[in-house]
Structure formats: structure tokens, C-alpha cells
C-alpha positions as CSV (number, residue, x, y, z in Angstrom):
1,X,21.4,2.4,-2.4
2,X,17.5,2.4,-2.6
3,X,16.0,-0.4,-4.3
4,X,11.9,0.0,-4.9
5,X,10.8,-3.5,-5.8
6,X,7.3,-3.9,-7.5
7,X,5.4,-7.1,-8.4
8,X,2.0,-6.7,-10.1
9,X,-0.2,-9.3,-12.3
10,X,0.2,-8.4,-15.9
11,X,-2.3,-5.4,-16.7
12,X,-5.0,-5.8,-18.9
13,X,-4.6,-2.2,-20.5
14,X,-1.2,-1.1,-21.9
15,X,0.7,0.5,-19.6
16,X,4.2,2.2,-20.6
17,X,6.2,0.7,-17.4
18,X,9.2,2.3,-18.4
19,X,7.8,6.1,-18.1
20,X,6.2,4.9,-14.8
21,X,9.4,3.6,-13.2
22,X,11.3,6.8,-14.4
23,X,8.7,8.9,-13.0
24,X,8.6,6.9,-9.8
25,X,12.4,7.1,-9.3
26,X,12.4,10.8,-9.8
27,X,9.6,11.8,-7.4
28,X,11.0,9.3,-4.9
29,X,14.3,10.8,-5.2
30,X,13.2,14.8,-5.0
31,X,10.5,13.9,-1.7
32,X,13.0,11.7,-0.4
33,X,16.2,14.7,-1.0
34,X,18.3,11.5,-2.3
35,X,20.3,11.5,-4.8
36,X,18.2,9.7,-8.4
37,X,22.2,8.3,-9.1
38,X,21.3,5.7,-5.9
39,X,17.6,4.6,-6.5
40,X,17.0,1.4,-8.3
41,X,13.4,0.2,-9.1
42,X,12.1,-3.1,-10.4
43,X,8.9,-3.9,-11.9
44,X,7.4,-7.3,-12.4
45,X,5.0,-9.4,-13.4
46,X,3.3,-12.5,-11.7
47,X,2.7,-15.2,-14.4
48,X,-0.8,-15.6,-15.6
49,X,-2.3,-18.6,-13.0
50,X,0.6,-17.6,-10.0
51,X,-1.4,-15.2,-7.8
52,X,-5.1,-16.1,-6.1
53,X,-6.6,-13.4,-4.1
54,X,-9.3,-15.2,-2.0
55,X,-8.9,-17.8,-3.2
56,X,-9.5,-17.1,-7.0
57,X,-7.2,-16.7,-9.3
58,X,-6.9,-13.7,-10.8
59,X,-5.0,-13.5,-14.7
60,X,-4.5,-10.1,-15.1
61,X,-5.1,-6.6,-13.1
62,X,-7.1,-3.6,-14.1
63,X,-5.4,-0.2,-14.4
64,X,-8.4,1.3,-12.0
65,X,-9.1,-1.5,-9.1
66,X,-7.6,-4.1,-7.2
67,X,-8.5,-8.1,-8.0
């Protein structure tokens, strides 16, 4: 079994994680050759105030750049 693990600060646009992680499994699975019936993927969120990047800490993540 294949399990892609994500963790990401909350987003500040709306983002439909559920078409992403479908989409992700499927590519995954067709440029891998592995069957889609053994790849798992998780998504989640870091907690507003639980993740500093330099120091700062950053609330939530933009859809185009990293904090």
C-alpha cells in the first residue's frame, strides 16, 4: 500500500481538497503503473499559530506562493 501524506497551513482561498486528492491519487497511480485500489492520500491542516517559517508565524498559505 501507498500512503501520500500531506500537511499544509489552512489556505486562504477555497480550495476543493477533495477533487485535488482524487486527482493526485489517480495521476500518481497511472505514472507510477500501480494499481489506484492501493494508494491512500491524506491531507491536513496545521492549526492557525502551529507553523513558523523563520521564525514568523504564518496563519494561513496562499494558493500561489510559499510563506
Amino acid at each position: 500500500m501507498i500512503i501520500i501524506q500531506i500537511k499544509s497551513l489552512l489556505f486562504k482561498q477555497h480550495l476543493e481538497i477533495e477533487e485535488v486528492i482524487e486527482q493526485l491519487s489517480r495521476k500518481f497511480s497511472s505514472e507510477m503503473d500501480i494499481s489506484l485500489e492501493h494508494i491512500t492520500v491524506t491531507w491536513e491542516y496545521y492549526l492557525p499559530g502551529h507553523y513558523a517559517q523563520a521564525g514568523k508565524v504564518i496563519p494561513r498559505q496562499n494558493l500561489d506562493s510559499h510563506p
